[in-house]
Backbone as JSON Lines, residues from 0, in Angstrom:
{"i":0,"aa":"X","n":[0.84,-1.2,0.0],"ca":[0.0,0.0,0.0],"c":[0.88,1.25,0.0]}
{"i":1,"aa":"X","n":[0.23,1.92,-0.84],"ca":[0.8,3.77,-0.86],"c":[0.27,4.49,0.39]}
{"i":2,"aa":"X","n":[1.25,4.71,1.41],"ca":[0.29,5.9,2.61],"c":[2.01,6.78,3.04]}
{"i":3,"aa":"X","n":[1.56,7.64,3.4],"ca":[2.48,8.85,3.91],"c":[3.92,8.77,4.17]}
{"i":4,"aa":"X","n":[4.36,7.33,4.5],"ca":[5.88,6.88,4.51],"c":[6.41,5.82,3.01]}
{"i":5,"aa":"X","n":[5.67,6.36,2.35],"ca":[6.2,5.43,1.08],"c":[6.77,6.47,0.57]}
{"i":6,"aa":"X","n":[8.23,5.94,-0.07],"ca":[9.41,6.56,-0.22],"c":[8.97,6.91,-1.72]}
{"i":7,"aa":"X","n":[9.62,8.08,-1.95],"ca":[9.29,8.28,-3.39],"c":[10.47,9.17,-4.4]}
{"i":8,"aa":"X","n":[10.43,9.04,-5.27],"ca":[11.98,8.89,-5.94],"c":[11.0,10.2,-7.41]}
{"i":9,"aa":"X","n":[11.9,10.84,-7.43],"ca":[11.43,12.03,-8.78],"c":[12.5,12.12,-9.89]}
{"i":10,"aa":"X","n":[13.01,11.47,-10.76],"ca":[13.92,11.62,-11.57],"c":[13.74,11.94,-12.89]}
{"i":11,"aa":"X","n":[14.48,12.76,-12.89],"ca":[14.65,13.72,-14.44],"c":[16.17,14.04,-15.09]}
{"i":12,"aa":"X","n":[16.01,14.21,-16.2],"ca":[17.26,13.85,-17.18],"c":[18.28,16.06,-16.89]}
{"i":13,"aa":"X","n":[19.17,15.99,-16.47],"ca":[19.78,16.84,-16.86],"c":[20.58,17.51,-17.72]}
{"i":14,"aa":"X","n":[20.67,18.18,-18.19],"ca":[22.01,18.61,-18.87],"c":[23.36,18.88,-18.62]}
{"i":15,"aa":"X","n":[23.25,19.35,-16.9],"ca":[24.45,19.86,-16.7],"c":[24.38,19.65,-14.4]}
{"i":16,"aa":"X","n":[24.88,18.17,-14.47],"ca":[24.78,17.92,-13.29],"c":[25.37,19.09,-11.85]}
{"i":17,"aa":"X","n":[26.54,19.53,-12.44],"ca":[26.71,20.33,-11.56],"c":[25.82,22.07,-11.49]}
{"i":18,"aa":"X","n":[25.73,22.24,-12.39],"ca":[24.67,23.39,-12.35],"c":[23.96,23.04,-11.43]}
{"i":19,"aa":"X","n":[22.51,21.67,-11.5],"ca":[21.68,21.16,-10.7],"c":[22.08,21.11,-9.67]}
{"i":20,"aa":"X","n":[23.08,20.87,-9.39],"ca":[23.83,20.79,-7.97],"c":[23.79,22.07,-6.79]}
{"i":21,"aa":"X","n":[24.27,23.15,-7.92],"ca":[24.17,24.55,-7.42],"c":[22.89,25.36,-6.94]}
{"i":22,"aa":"X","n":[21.9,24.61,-8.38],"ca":[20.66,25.3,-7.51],"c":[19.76,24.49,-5.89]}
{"i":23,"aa":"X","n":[19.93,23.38,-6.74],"ca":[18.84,22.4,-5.31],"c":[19.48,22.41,-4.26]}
{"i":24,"aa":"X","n":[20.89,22.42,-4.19],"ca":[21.88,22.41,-3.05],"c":[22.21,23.77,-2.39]}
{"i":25,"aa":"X","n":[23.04,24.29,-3.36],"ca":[23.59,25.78,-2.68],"c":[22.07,26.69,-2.79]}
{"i":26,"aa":"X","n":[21.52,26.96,-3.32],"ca":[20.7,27.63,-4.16],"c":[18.66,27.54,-3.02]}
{"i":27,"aa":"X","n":[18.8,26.19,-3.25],"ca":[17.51,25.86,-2.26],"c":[17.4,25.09,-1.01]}
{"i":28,"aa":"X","n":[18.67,24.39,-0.62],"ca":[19.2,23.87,0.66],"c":[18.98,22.81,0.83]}
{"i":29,"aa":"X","n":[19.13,21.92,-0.16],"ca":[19.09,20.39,-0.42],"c":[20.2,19.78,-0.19]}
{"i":30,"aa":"X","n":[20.11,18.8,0.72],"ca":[21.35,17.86,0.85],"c":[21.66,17.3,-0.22]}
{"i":31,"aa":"X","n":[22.94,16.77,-0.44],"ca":[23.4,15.52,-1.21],"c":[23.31,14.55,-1.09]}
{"i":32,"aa":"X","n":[22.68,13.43,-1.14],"ca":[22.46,12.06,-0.72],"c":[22.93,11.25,-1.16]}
{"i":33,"aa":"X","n":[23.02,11.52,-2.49],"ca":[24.26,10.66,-3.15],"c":[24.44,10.89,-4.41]}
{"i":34,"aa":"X","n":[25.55,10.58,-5.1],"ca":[26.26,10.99,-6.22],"c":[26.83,9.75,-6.91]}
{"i":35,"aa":"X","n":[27.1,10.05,-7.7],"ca":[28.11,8.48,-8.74],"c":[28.49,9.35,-9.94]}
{"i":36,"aa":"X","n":[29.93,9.97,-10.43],"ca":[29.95,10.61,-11.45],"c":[31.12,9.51,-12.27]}
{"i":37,"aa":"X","n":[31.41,8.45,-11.76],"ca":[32.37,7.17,-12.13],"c":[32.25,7.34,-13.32]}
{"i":38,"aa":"X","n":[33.09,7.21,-14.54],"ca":[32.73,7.09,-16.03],"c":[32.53,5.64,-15.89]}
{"i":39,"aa":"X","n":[31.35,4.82,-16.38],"ca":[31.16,3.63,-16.34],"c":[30.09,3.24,-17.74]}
{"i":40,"aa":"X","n":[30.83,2.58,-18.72],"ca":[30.56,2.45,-19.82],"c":[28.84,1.91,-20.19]}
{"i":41,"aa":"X","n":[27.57,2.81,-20.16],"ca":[26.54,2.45,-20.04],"c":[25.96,2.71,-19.11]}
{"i":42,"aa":"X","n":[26.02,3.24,-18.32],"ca":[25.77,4.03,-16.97],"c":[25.63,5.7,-16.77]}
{"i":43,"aa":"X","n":[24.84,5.66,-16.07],"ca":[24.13,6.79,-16.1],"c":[24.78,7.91,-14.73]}
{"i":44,"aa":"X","n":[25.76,8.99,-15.02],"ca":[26.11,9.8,-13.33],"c":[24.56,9.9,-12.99]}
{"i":45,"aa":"X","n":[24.73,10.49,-11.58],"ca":[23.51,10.26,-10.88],"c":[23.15,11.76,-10.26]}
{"i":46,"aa":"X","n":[22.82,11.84,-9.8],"ca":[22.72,13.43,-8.3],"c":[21.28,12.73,-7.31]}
{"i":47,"aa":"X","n":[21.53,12.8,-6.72],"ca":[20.35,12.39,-5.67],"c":[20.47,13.79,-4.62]}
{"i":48,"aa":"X","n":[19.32,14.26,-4.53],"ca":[19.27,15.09,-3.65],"c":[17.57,15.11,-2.95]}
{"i":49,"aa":"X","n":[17.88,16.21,-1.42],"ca":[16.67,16.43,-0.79],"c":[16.65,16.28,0.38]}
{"i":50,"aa":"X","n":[15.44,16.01,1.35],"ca":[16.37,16.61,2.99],"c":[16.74,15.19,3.49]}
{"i":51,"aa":"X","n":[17.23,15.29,4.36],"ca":[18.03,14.09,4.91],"c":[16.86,13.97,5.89]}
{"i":52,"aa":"X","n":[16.65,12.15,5.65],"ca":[15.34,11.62,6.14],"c":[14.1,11.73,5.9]}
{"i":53,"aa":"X","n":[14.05,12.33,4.57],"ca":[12.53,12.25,3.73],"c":[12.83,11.42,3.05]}
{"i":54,"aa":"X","n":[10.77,11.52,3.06],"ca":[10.39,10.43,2.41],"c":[9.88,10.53,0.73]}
{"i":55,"aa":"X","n":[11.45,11.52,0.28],"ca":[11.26,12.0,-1.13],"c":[12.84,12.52,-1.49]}
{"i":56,"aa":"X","n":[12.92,12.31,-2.66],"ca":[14.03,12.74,-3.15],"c":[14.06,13.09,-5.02]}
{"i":57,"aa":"X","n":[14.86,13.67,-5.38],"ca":[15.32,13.94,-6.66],"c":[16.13,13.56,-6.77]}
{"i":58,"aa":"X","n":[16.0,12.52,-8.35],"ca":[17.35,11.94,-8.75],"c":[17.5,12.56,-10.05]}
{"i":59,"aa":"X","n":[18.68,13.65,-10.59],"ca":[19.15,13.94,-11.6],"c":[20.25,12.78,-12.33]}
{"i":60,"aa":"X","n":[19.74,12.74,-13.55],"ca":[20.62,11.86,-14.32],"c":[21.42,12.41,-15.36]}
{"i":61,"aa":"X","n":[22.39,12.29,-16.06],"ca":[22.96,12.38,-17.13],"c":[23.56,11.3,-17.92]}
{"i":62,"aa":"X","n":[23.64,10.86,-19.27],"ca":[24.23,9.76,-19.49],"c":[24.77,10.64,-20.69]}
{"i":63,"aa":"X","n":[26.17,10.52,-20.9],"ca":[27.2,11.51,-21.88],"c":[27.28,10.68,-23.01]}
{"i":64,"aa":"X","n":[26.97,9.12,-23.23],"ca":[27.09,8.7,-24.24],"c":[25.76,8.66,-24.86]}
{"i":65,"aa":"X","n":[24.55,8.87,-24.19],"ca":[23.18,8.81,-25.03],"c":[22.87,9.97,-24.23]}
{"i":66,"aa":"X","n":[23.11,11.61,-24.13],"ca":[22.46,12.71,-23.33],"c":[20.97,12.68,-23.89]}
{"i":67,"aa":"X","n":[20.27,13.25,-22.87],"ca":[18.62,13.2,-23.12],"c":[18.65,14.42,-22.84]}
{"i":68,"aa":"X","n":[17.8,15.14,-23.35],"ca":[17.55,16.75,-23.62],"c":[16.49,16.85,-22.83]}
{"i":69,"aa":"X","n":[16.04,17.47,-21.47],"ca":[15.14,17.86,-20.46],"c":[13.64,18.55,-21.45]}
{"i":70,"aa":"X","n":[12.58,17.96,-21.04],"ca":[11.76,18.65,-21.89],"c":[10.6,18.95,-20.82]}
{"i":71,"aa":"X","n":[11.18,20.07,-20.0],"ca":[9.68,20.22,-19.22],"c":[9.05,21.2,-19.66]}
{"i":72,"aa":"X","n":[7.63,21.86,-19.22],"ca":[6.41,22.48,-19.96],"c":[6.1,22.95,-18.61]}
{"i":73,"aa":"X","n":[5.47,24.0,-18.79],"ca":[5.18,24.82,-18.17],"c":[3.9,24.44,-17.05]}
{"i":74,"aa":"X","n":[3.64,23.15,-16.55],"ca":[2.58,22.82,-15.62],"c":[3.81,21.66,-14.73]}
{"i":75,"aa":"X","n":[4.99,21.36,-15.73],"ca":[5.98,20.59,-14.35],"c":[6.66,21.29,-13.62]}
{"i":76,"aa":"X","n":[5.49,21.03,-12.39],"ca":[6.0,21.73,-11.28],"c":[6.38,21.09,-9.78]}
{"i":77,"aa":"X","n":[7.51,21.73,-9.8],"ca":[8.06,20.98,-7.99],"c":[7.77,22.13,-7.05]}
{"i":78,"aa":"X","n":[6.29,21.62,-6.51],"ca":[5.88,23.17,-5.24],"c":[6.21,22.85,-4.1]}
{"i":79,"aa":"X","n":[6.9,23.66,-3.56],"ca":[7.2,23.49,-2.0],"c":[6.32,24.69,-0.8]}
{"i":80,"aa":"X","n":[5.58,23.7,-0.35],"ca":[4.35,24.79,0.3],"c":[5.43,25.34,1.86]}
{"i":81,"aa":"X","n":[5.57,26.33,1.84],"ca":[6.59,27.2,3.26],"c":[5.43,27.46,4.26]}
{"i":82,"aa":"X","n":[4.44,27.87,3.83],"ca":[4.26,28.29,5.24],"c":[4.04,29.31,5.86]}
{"i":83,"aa":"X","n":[4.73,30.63,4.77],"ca":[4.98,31.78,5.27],"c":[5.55,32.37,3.48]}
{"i":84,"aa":"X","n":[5.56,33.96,4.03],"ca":[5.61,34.43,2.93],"c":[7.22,33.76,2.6]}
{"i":85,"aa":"X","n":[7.51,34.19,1.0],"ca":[8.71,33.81,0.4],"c":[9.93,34.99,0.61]}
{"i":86,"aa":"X","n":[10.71,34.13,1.33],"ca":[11.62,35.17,1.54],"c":[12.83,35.86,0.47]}
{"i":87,"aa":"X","n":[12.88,36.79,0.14],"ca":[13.39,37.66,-0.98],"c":[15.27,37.09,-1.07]}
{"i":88,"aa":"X","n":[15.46,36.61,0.11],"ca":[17.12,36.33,0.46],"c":[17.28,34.8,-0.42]}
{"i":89,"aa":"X","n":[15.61,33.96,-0.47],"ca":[16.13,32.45,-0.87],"c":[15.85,32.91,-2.52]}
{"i":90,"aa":"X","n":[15.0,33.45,-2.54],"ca":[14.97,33.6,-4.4],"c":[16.19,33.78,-4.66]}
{"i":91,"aa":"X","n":[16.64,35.05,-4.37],"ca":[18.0,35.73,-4.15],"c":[19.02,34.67,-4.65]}
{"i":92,"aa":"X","n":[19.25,33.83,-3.88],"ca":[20.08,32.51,-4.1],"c":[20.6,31.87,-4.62]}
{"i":93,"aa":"X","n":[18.34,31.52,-5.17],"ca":[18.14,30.15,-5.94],"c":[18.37,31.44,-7.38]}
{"i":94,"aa":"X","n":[18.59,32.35,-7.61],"ca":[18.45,33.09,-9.32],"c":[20.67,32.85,-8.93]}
{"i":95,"aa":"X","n":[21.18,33.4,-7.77],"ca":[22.71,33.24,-7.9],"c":[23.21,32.02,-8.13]}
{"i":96,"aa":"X","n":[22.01,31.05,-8.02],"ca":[22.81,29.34,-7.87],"c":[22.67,29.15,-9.42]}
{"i":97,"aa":"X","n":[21.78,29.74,-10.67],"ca":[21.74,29.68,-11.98],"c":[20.69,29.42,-11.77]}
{"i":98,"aa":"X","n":[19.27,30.07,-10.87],"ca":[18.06,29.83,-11.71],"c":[17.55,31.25,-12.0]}
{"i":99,"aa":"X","n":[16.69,30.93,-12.91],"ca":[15.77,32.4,-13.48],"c":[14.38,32.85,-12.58]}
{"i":100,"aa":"X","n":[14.22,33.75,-12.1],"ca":[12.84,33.96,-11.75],"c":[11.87,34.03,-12.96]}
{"i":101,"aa":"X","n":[10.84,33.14,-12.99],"ca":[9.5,33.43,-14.64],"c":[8.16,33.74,-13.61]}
{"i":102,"aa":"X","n":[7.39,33.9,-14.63],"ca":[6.16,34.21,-14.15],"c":[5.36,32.94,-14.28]}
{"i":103,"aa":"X","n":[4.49,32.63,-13.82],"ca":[3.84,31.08,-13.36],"c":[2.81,30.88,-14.96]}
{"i":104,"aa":"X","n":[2.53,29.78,-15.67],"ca":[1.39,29.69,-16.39],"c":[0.08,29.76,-15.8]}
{"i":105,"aa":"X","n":[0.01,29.79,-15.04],"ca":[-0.97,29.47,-13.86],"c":[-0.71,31.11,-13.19]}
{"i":106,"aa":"X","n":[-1.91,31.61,-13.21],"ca":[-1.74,33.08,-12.46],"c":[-1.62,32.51,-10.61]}
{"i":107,"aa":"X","n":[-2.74,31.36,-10.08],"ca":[-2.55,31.08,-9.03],"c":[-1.12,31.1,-7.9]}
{"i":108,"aa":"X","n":[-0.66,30.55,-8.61],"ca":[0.99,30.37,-8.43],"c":[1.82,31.97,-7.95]}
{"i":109,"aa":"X","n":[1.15,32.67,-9.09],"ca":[1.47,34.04,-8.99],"c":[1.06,34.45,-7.89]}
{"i":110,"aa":"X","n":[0.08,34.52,-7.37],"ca":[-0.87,35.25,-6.28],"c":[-0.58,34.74,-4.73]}
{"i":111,"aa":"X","n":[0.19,33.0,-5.07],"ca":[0.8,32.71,-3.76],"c":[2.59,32.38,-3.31]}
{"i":112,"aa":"X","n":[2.66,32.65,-4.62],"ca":[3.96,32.29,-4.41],"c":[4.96,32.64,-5.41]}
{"i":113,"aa":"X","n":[6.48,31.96,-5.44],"ca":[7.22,32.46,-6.66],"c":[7.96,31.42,-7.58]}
{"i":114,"aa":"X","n":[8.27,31.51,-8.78],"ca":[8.17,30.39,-9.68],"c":[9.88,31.08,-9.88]}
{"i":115,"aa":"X","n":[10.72,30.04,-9.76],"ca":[11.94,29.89,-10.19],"c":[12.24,28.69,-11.86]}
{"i":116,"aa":"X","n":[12.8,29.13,-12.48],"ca":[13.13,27.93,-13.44],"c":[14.43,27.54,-12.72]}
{"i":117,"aa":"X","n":[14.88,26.23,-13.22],"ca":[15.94,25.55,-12.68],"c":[17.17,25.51,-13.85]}
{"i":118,"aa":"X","n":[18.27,25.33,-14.27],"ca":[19.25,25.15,-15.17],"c":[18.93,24.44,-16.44]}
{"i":119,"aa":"X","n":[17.88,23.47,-16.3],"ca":[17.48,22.57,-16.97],"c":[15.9,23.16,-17.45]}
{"i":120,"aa":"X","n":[14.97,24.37,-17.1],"ca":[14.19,24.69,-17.53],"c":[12.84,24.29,-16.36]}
{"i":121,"aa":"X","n":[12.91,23.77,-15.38],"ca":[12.2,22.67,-14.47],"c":[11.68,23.56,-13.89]}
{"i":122,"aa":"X","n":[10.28,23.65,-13.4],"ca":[9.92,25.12,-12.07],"c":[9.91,24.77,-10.85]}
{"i":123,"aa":"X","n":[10.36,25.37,-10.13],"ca":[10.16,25.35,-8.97],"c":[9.28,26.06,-8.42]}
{"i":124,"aa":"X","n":[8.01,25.85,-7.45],"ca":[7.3,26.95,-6.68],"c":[7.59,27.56,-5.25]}
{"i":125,"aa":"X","n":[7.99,28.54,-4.75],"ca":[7.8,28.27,-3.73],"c":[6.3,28.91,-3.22]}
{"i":126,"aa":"X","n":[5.77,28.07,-2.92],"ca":[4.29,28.48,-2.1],"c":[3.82,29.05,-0.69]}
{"i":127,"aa":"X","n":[3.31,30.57,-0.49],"ca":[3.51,30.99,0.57],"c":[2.15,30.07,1.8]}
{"i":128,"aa":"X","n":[1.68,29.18,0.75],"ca":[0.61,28.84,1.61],"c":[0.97,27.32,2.39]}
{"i":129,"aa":"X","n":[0.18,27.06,3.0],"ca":[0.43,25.54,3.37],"c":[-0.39,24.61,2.81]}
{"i":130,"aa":"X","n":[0.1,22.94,3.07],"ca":[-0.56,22.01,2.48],"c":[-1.29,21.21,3.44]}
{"i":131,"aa":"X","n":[-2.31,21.21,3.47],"ca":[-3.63,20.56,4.4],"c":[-3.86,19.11,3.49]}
{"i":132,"aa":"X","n":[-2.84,17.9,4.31],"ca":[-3.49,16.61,3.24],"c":[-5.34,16.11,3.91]}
Protein backbone atom coordinates (compact mmCIF):
# COMPACT_ATOMS: atom_id res chain seq x y z
CA UNK A 1 0.00 0.00 0.00
CA UNK A 2 0.80 3.77 -0.86
CA UNK A 3 0.29 5.90 2.61
CA UNK A 4 2.48 8.85 3.91
CA UNK A 5 5.88 6.88 4.51
CA UNK A 6 6.20 5.43 1.08
CA UNK A 7 9.41 6.56 -0.22
CA UNK A 8 9.29 8.28 -3.39
CA UNK A 9 11.98 8.89 -5.94
CA UNK A 10 11.43 12.03 -8.78
CA UNK A 11 13.92 11.62 -11.57
CA UNK A 12 14.65 13.72 -14.44
CA UNK A 13 17.26 13.85 -17.18
CA UNK A 14 19.78 16.84 -16.86
CA UNK A 15 22.01 18.61 -18.87
CA UNK A 16 24.45 19.86 -16.70
CA UNK A 17 24.78 17.92 -13.29
CA UNK A 18 26.71 20.33 -11.56
CA UNK A 19 24.67 23.39 -12.35
CA UNK A 20 21.68 21.16 -10.70
CA UNK A 21 23.83 20.79 -7.97
CA UNK A 22 24.17 24.55 -7.42
CA UNK A 23 20.66 25.30 -7.51
CA UNK A 24 18.84 22.40 -5.31
CA UNK A 25 21.88 22.41 -3.05
CA UNK A 26 23.59 25.78 -2.68
CA UNK A 27 20.70 27.63 -4.16
CA UNK A 28 17.51 25.86 -2.26
CA UNK A 29 19.20 23.87 0.66
CA UNK A 30 19.09 20.39 -0.42
CA UNK A 31 21.35 17.86 0.85
CA UNK A 32 23.40 15.52 -1.21
CA UNK A 33 22.46 12.06 -0.72
CA UNK A 34 24.26 10.66 -3.15
CA UNK A 35 26.26 10.99 -6.22
CA UNK A 36 28.11 8.48 -8.74
CA UNK A 37 29.95 10.61 -11.45
CA UNK A 38 32.37 7.17 -12.13
CA UNK A 39 32.73 7.09 -16.03
CA UNK A 40 31.16 3.63 -16.34
CA UNK A 41 30.56 2.45 -19.82
CA UNK A 42 26.54 2.45 -20.04
CA UNK A 43 25.77 4.03 -16.97
CA UNK A 44 24.13 6.79 -16.10
CA UNK A 45 26.11 9.80 -13.33
CA UNK A 46 23.51 10.26 -10.88
CA UNK A 47 22.72 13.43 -8.30
CA UNK A 48 20.35 12.39 -5.67
CA UNK A 49 19.27 15.09 -3.65
CA UNK A 50 16.67 16.43 -0.79
CA UNK A 51 16.37 16.61 2.99
CA UNK A 52 18.03 14.09 4.91
CA UNK A 53 15.34 11.62 6.14
CA UNK A 54 12.53 12.25 3.73
CA UNK A 55 10.39 10.43 2.41
CA UNK A 56 11.26 12.00 -1.13
CA UNK A 57 14.03 12.74 -3.15
CA UNK A 58 15.32 13.94 -6.66
CA UNK A 59 17.35 11.94 -8.75
CA UNK A 60 19.15 13.94 -11.60
CA UNK A 61 20.62 11.86 -14.32
CA UNK A 62 22.96 12.38 -17.13
CA UNK A 63 24.23 9.76 -19.49
CA UNK A 64 27.20 11.51 -21.88
CA UNK A 65 27.09 8.70 -24.24
CA UNK A 66 23.18 8.81 -25.03
CA UNK A 67 22.46 12.71 -23.33
CA UNK A 68 18.62 13.20 -23.12
CA UNK A 69 17.55 16.75 -23.62
CA UNK A 70 15.14 17.86 -20.46
CA UNK A 71 11.76 18.65 -21.89
CA UNK A 72 9.68 20.22 -19.22
CA UNK A 73 6.41 22.48 -19.96
CA UNK A 74 5.18 24.82 -18.17
CA UNK A 75 2.58 22.82 -15.62
CA UNK A 76 5.98 20.59 -14.35
CA UNK A 77 6.00 21.73 -11.28
CA UNK A 78 8.06 20.98 -7.99
CA UNK A 79 5.88 23.17 -5.24
CA UNK A 80 7.20 23.49 -2.00
CA UNK A 81 4.35 24.79 0.30
CA UNK A 82 6.59 27.20 3.26
CA UNK A 83 4.26 28.29 5.24
CA UNK A 84 4.98 31.78 5.27
CA UNK A 85 5.61 34.43 2.93
CA UNK A 86 8.71 33.81 0.40
CA UNK A 87 11.62 35.17 1.54
CA UNK A 88 13.39 37.66 -0.98
CA UNK A 89 17.12 36.33 0.46
CA UNK A 90 16.13 32.45 -0.87
CA UNK A 91 14.97 33.60 -4.40
CA UNK A 92 18.00 35.73 -4.15
CA UNK A 93 20.08 32.51 -4.10
CA UNK A 94 18.14 30.15 -5.94
CA UNK A 95 18.45 33.09 -9.32
CA UNK A 96 22.71 33.24 -7.90
CA UNK A 97 22.81 29.34 -7.87
CA UNK A 98 21.74 29.68 -11.98
CA UNK A 99 18.06 29.83 -11.71
CA UNK A 100 15.77 32.40 -13.48
CA UNK A 101 12.84 33.96 -11.75
CA UNK A 102 9.50 33.43 -14.64
CA UNK A 103 6.16 34.21 -14.15
CA UNK A 104 3.84 31.08 -13.36
CA UNK A 105 1.39 29.69 -16.39
CA UNK A 106 -0.97 29.47 -13.86
CA UNK A 107 -1.74 33.08 -12.46
CA UNK A 108 -2.55 31.08 -9.03
CA UNK A 109 0.99 30.37 -8.43
CA UNK A 110 1.47 34.04 -8.99
CA UNK A 111 -0.87 35.25 -6.28
CA UNK A 112 0.80 32.71 -3.76
CA UNK A 113 3.96 32.29 -4.41
CA UNK A 114 7.22 32.46 -6.66
CA UNK A 115 8.17 30.39 -9.68
CA UNK A 116 11.94 29.89 -10.19
CA UNK A 117 13.13 27.93 -13.44
CA UNK A 118 15.94 25.55 -12.68
CA UNK A 119 19.25 25.15 -15.17
CA UNK A 120 17.48 22.57 -16.97
CA UNK A 121 14.19 24.69 -17.53
CA UNK A 122 12.20 22.67 -14.47
CA UNK A 123 9.92 25.12 -12.07
CA UNK A 124 10.16 25.35 -8.97
CA UNK A 125 7.30 26.95 -6.68
CA UNK A 126 7.80 28.27 -3.73
CA UNK A 127 4.29 28.48 -2.10
CA UNK A 128 3.51 30.99 0.57
CA UNK A 129 0.61 28.84 1.61
CA UNK A 130 0.43 25.54 3.37
CA UNK A 131 -0.56 22.01 2.48
CA UNK A 132 -3.63 20.56 4.40
CA UNK A 133 -3.49 16.61 3.24
Amino acid sequence: MINSTTRVRIARPSRDLAAAERFYVNGLGLDILWRTTERVSGEHDLLMVGPPGGAWHFELTHDPERPLEPTPTVDDLFVVYLGAPVDDALVDRLVAAGGTRVAAHNPYWDEHGVTVADPDGYLLVLCSRTWGA
